[in-house]
LUMTOR-242491 format. One record per residue: residue number from 1; residue in one letter; x, y, z of N, C-alpha, C in turn. Coordinates in steps of 0.02 Angstrom, whole numbers, plus 50000, padded with zeros to 5 digits. Example, Ala and Ser with C-alpha at 12.3 -4.5 7.8 and 13.67 -1.06 7.14 Angstrom:
2
+-------+------+-------+-------+-------+-------+-------+-------+-------+-------+-------+
: nuvex : domi :   npx :   npy :   npz :  capx :  capy :  capz :   cpx :   cpy :   cpz :
+-------+------+-------+-------+-------+-------+-------+-------+-------+-------+-------+
:     1 :    a : 50660 : 49716 : 50390 : 50615 : 49775 : 50390 : 50660 : 49835 : 50390 :
:     2 :    s : 50642 : 49888 : 50354 : 50684 : 49947 : 50357 : 50645 : 50002 : 50394 :
+-------+------+-------+-------+-------+-------+-------+-------+-------+-------+-------+
END
This chain:
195
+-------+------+-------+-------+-------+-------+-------+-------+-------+-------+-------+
: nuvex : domi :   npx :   npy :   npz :  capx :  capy :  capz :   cpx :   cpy :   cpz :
+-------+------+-------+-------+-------+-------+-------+-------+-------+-------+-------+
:     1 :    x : 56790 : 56563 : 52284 : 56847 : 56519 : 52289 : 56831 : 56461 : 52336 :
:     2 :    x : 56837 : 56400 : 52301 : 56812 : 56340 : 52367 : 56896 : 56331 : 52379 :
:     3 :    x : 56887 : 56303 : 52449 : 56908 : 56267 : 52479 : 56935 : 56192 : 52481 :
:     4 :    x : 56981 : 56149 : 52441 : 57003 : 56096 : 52438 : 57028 : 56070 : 52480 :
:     5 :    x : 56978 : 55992 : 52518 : 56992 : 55971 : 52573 : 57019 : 55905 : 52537 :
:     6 :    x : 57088 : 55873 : 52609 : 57111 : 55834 : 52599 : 57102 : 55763 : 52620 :
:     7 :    x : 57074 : 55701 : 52583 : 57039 : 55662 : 52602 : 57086 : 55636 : 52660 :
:     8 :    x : 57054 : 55604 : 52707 : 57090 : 55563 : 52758 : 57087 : 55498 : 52768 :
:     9 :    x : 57117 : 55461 : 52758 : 57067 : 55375 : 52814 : 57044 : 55390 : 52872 :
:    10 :    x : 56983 : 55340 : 52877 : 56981 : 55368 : 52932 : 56974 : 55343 : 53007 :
:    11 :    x : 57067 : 55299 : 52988 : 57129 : 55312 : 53061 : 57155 : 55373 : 53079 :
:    12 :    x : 57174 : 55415 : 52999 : 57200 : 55479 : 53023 : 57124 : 55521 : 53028 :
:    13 :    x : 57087 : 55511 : 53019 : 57030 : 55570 : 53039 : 57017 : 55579 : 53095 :
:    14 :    x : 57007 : 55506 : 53133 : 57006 : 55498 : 53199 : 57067 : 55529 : 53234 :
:    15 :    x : 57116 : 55517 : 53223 : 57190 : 55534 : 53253 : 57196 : 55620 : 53236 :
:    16 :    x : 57162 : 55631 : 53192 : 57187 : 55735 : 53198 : 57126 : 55753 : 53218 :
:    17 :    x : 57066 : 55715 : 53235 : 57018 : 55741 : 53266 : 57026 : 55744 : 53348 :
:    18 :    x : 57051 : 55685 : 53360 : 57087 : 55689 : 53438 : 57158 : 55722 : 53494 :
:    19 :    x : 57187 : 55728 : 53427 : 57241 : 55798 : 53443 : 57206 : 55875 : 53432 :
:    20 :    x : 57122 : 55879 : 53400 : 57108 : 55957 : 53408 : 57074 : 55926 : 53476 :
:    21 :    x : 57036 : 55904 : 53484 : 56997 : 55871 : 53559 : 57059 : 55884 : 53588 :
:    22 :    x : 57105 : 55858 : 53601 : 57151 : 55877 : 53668 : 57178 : 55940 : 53678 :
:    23 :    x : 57182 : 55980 : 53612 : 57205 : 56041 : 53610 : 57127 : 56073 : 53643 :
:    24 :    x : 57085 : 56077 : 53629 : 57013 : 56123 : 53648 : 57014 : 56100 : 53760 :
:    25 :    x : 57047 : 56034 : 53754 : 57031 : 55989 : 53819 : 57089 : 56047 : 53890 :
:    26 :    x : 57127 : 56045 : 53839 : 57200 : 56083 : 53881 : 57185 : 56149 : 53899 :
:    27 :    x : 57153 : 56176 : 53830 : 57154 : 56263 : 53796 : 57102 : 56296 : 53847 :
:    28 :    x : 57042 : 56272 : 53856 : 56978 : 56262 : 53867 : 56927 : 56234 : 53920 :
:    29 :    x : 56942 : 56170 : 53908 : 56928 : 56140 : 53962 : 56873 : 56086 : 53959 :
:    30 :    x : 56871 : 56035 : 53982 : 56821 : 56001 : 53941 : 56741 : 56020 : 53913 :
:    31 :    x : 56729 : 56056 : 53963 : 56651 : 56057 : 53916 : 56673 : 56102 : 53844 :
:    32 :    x : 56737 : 56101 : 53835 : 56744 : 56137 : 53756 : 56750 : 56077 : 53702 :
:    33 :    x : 56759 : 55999 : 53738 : 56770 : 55949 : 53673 : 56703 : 55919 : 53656 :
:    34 :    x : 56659 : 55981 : 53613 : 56609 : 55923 : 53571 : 56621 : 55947 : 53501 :
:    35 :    x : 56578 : 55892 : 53469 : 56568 : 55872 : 53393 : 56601 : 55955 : 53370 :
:    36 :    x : 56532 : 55985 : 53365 : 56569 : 56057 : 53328 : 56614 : 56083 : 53356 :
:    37 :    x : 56631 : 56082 : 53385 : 56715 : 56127 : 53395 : 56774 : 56114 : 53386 :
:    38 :    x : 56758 : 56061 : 53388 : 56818 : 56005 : 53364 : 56823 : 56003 : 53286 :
:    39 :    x : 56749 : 56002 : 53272 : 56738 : 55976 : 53175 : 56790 : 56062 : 53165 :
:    40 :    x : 56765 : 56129 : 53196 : 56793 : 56160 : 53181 : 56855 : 56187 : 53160 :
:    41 :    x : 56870 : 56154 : 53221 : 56961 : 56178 : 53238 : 56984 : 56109 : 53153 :
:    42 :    x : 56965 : 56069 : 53156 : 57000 : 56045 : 53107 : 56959 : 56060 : 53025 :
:    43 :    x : 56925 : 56099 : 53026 : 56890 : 56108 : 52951 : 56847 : 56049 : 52932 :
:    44 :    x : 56816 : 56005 : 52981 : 56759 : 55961 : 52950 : 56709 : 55973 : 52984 :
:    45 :    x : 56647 : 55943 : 52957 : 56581 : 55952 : 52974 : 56561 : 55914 : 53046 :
:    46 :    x : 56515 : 55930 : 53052 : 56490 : 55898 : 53136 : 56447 : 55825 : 53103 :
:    47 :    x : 56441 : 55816 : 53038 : 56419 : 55746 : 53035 : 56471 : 55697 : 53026 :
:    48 :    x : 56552 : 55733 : 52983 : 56591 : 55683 : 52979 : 56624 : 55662 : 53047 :
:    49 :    x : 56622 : 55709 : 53087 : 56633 : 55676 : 53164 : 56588 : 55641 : 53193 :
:    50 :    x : 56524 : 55649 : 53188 : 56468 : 55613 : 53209 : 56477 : 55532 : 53188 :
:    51 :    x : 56493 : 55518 : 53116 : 56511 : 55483 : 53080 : 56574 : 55420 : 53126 :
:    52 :    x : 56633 : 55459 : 53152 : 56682 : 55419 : 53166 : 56670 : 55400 : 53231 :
:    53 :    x : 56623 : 55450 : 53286 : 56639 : 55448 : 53332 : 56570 : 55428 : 53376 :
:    54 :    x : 56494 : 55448 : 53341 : 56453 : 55432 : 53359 : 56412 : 55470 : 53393 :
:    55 :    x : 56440 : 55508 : 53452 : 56420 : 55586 : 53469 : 56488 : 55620 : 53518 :
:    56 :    x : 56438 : 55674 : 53538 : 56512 : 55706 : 53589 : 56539 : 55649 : 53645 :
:    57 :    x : 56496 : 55603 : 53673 : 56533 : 55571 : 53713 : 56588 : 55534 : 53693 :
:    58 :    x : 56554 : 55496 : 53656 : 56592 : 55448 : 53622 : 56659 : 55473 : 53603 :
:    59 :    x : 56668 : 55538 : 53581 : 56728 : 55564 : 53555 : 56771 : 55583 : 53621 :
:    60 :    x : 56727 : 55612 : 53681 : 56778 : 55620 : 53742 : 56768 : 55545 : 53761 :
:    61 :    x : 56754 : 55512 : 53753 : 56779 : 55426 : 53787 : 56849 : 55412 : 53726 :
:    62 :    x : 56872 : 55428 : 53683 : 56912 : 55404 : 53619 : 56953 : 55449 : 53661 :
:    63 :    x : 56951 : 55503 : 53687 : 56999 : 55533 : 53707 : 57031 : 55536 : 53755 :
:    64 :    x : 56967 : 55496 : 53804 : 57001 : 55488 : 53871 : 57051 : 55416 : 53878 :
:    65 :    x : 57014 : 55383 : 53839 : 57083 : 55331 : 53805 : 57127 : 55335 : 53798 :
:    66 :    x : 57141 : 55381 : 53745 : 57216 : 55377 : 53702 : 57234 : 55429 : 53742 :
:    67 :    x : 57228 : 55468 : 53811 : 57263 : 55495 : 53870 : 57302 : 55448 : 53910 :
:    68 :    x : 57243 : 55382 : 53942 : 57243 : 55334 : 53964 : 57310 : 55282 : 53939 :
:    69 :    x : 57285 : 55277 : 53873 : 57350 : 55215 : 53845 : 57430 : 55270 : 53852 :
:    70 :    x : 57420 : 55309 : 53831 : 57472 : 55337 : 53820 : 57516 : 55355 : 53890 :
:    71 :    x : 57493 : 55381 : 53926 : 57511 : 55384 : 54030 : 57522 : 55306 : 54057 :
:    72 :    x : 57478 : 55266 : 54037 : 57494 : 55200 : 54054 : 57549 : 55158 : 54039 :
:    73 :    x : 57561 : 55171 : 53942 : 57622 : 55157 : 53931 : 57685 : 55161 : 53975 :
:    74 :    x : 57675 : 55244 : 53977 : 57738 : 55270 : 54023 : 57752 : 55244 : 54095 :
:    75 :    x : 57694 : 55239 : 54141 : 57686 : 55209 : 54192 : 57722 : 55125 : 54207 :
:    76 :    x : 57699 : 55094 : 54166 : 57723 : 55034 : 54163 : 57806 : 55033 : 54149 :
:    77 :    x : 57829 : 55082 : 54102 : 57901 : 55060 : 54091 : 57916 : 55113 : 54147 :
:    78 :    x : 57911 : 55135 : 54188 : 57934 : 55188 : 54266 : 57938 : 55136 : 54312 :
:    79 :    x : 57869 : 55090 : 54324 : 57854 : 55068 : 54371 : 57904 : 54989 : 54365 :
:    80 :    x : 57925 : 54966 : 54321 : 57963 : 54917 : 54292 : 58045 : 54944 : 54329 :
:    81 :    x : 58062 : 55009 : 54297 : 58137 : 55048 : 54327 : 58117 : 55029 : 54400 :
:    82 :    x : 58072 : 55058 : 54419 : 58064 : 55072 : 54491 : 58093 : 54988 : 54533 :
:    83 :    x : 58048 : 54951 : 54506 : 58068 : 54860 : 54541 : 58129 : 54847 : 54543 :
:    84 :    x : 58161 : 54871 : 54496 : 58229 : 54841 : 54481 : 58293 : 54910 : 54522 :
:    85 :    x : 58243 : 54936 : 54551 : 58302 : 54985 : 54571 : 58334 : 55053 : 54538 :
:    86 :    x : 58289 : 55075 : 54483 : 58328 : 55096 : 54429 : 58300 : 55144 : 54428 :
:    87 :    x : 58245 : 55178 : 54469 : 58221 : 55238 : 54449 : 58175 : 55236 : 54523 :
:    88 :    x : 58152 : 55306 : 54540 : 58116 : 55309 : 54616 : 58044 : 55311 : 54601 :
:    89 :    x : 58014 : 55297 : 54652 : 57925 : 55279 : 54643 : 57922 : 55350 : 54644 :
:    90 :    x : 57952 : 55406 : 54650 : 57904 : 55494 : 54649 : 57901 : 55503 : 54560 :
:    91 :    x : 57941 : 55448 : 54516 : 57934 : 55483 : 54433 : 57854 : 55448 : 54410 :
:    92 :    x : 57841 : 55376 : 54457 : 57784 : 55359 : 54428 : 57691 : 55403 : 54451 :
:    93 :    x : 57750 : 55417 : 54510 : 57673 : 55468 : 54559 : 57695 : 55532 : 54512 :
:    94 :    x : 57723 : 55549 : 54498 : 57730 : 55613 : 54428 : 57704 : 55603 : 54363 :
:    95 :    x : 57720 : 55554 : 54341 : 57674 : 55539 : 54286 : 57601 : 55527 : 54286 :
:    96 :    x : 57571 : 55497 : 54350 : 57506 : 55498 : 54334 : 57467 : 55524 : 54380 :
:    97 :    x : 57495 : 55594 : 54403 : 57472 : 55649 : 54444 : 57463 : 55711 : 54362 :
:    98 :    x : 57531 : 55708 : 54337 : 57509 : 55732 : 54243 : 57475 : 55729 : 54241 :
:    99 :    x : 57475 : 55657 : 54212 : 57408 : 55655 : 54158 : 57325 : 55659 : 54184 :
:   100 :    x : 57332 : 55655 : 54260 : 57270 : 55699 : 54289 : 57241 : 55776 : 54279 :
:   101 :    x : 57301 : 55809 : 54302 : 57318 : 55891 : 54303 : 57330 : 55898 : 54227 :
:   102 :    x : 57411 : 55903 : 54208 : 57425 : 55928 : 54162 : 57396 : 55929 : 54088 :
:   103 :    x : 57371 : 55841 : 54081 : 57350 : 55821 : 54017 : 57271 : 55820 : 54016 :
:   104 :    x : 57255 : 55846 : 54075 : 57164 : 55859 : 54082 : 57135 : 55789 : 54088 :
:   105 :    x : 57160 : 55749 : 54119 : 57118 : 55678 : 54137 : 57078 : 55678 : 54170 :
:   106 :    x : 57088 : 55723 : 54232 : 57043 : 55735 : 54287 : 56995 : 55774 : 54260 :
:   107 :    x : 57000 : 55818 : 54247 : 56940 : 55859 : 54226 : 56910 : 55838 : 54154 :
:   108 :    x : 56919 : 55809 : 54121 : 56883 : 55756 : 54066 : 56853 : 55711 : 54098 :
:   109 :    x : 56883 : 55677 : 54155 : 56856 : 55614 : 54188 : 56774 : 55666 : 54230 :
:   110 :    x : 56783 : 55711 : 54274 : 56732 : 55733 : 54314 : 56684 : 55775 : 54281 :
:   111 :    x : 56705 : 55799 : 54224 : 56653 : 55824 : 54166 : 56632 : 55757 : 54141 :
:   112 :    x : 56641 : 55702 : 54117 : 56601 : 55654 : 54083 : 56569 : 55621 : 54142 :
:   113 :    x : 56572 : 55627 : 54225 : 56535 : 55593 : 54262 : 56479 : 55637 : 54296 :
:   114 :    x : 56492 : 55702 : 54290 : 56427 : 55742 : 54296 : 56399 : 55768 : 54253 :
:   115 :    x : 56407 : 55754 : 54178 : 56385 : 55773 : 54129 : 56307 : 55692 : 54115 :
:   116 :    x : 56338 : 55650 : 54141 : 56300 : 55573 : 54149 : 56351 : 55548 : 54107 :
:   117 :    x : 56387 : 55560 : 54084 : 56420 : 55489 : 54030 : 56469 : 55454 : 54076 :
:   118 :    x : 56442 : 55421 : 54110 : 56485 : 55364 : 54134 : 56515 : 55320 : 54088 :
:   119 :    x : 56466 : 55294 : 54043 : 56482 : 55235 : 53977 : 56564 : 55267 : 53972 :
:   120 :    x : 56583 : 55305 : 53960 : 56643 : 55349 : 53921 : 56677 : 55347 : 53964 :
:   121 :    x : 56675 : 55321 : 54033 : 56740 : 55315 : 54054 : 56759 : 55218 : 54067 :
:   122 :    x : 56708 : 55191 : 54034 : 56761 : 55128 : 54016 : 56812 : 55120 : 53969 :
:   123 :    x : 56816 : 55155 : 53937 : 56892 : 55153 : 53904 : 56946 : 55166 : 53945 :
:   124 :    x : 56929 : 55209 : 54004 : 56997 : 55206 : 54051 : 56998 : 55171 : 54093 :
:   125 :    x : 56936 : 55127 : 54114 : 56959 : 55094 : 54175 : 56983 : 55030 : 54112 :
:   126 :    x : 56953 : 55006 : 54067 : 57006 : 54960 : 54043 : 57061 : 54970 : 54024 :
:   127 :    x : 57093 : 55013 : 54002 : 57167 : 55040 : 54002 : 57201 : 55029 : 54089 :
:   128 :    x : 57140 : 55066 : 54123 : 57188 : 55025 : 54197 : 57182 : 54959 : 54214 :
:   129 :    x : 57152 : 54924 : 54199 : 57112 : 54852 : 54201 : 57198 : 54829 : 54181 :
:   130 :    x : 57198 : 54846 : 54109 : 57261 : 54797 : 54069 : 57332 : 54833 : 54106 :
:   131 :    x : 57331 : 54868 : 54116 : 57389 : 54911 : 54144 : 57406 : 54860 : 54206 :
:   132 :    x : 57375 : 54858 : 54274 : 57360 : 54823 : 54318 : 57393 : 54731 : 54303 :
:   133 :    x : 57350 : 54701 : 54257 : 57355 : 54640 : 54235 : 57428 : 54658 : 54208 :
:   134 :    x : 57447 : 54695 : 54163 : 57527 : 54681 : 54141 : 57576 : 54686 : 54195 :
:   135 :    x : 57571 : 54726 : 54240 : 57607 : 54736 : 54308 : 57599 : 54685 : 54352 :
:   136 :    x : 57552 : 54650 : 54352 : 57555 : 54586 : 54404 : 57582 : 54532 : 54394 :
:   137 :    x : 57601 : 54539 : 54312 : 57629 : 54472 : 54305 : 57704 : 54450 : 54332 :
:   138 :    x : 57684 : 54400 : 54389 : 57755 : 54400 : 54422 : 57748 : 54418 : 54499 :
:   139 :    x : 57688 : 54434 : 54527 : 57710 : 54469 : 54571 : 57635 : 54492 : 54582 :
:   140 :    x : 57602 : 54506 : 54664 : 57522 : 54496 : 54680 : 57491 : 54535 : 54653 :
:   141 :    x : 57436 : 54526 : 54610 : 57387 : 54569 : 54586 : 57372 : 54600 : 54643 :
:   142 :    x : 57334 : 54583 : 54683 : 57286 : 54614 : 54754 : 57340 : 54681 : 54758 :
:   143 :    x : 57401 : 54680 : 54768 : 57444 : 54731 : 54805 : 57440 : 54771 : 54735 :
:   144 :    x : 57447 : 54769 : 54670 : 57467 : 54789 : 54618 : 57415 : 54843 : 54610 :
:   145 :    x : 57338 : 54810 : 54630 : 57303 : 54837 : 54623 : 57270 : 54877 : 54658 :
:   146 :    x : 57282 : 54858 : 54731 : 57278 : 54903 : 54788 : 57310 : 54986 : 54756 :
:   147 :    x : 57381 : 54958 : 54755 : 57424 : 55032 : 54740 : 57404 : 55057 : 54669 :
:   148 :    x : 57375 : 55038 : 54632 : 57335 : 55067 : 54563 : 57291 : 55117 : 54591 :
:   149 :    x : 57245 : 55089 : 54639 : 57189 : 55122 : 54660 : 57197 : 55184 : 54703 :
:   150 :    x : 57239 : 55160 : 54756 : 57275 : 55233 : 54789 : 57305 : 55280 : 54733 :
:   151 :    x : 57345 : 55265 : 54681 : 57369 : 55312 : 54655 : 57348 : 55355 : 54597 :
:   152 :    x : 57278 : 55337 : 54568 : 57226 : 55361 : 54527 : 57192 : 55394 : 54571 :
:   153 :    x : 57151 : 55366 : 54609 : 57115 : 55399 : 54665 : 57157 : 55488 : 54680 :
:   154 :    x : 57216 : 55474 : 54724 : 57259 : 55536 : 54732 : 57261 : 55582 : 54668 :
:   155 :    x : 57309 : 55549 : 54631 : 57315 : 55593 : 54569 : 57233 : 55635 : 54531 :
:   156 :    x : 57179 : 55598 : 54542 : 57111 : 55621 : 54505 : 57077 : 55682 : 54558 :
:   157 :    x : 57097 : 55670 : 54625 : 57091 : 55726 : 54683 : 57115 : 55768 : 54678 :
:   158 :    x : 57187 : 55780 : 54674 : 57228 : 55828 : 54670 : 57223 : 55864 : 54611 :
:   159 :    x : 57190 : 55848 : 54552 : 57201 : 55885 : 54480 : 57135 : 55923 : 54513 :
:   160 :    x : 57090 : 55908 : 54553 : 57025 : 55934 : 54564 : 57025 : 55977 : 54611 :
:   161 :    x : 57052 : 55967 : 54666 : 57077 : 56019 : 54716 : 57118 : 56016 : 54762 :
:   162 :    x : 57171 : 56000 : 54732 : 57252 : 55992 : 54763 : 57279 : 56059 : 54791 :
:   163 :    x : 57281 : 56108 : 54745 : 57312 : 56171 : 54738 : 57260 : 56219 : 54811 :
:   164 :    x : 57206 : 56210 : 54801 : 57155 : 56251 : 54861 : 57160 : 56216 : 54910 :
:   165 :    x : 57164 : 56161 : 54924 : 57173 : 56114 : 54979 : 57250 : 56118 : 55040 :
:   166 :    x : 57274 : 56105 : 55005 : 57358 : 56121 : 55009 : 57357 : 56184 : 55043 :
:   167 :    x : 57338 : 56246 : 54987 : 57353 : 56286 : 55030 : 57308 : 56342 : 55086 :
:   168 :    x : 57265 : 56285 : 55097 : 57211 : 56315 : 55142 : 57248 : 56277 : 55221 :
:   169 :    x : 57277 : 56205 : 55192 : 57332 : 56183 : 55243 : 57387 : 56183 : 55259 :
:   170 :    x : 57406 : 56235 : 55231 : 57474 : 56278 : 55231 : 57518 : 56228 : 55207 :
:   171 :    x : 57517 : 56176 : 55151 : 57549 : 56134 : 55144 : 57585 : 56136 : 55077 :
:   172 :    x : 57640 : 56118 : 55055 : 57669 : 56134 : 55011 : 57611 : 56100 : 54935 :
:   173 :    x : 57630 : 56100 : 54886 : 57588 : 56121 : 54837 : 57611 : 56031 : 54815 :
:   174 :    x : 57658 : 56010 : 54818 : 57666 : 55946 : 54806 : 57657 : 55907 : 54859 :
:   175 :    x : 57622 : 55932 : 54901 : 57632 : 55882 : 54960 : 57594 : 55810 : 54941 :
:   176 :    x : 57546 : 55809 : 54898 : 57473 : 55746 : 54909 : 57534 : 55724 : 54852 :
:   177 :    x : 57570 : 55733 : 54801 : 57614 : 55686 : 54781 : 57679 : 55660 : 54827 :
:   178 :    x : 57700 : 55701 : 54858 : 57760 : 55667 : 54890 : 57736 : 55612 : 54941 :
:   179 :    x : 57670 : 55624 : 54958 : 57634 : 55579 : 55024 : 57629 : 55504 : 54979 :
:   180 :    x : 57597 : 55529 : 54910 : 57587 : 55441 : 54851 : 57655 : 55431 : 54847 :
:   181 :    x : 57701 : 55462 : 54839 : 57760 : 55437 : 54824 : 57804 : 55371 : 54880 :
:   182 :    x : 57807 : 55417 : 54962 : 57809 : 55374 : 55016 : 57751 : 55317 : 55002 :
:   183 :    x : 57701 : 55309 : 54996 : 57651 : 55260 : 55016 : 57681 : 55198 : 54953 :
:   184 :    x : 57700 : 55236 : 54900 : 57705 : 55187 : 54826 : 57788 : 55179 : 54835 :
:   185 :    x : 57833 : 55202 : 54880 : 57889 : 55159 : 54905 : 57895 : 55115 : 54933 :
:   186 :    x : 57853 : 55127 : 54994 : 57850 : 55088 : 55027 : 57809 : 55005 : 55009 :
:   187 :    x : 57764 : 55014 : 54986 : 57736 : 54961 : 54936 : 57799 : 54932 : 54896 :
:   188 :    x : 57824 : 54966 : 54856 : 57876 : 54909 : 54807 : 57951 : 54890 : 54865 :
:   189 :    x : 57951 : 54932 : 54925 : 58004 : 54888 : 54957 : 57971 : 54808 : 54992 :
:   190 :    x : 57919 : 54815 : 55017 : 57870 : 54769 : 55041 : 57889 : 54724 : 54968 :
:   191 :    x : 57866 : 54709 : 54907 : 57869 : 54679 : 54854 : 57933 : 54655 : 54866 :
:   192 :    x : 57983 : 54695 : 54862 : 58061 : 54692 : 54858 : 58076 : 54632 : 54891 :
:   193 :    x : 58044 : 54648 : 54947 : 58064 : 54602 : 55000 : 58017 : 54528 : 55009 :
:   194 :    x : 57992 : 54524 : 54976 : 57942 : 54456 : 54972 : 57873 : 54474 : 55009 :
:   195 :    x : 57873 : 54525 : 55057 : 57822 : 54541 : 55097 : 57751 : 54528 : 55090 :
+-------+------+-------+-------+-------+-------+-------+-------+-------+-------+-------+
END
């Protein structure tokens, strides 16, 4: 009995190849997102991924992206509430303390930099690059980007060893976010205020 596979474009090949990659990324852990395991989980071969994606890096750089765009999105419309008063700087230090921890950024990011694939993490610093640039408009890059850097930096630490850290310092388990949170208030009252 064969098996009848369903052709894809391949936007959606790419796109259900990167929801099993995040599922193996979450499940697993990154050294579980290459070519074959992925071709697996979705029923294709390790050449038609080879094909879209070029090799395993390449496919965790596609992924560390569409982590990237997608947290960034959110970031920007938080960090937008936040200026205007409308929402507190601890939802934006929550969102991209996530997508460090929860959504495996951090540990995708420190597996592709001791694995050598640096190349694969320019897709996220340009996602922060444009993230950055859309947030400044209006208002100082330098500071915009200062507080970008503190708050990636934190959030990429803490997915790495927040939890052992904390409580080797008897410190509550959110503490390295509530600390970005004060630092990234205090920054947009400074803004607030023309500072």
């Amino acid at each position: 009995m064969s098996i009848r596979r369903t052709r894809l474009s391949p936007e959606e090949s790419r796109s259900v190849a990167l929801t099993a990659a995040r599922k193996l990324l979450l499940d697993q852990g990154p050294q579980a997102v290459t070519l074959k395991a992925v071709a697996a989980e979705i029923g294709r071969t390790h050449a038609n991924l080879l094909h879209h994606f070029g090799s395993a890096a390449g496919l965790q750089g596609e992924l560390a992206k569409s982590i990237a765009d997608n947290v960034n999105a959110s970031i920007a419309e938080a960090v937008e509430q936040a200026r205007a008063g409308e929402a507190d700087a601890r939802i934006i230090v929550d969102q991209c303390f996530d997508a460090f921890g929860r959504e495996g950024a951090g540990a995708l990011a420190a597996w592709m930099i001791i694995t050598g694939n640096r190349d694969a993490l320019n897709p996220i610093l340009d996602s922060i690059r444009r993230l950055v640039s859309q947030l400044s408009a209006g208002h100082d890059q330098h500071h915009v980007a200062e507080s970008t850097l503190s708050l990636v930096l934190n959030a990429l630490g803490d997915s790495l060893l927040g939890p052992p850290i904390a409580e080797a310092l008897g410190l509550p388990r959110d503490a390295a976010r509530e600390l970005a949170a004060q630092r990234l208030r205090h920054r947009l009252e400074i803004e607030h205020h023309g500072g």
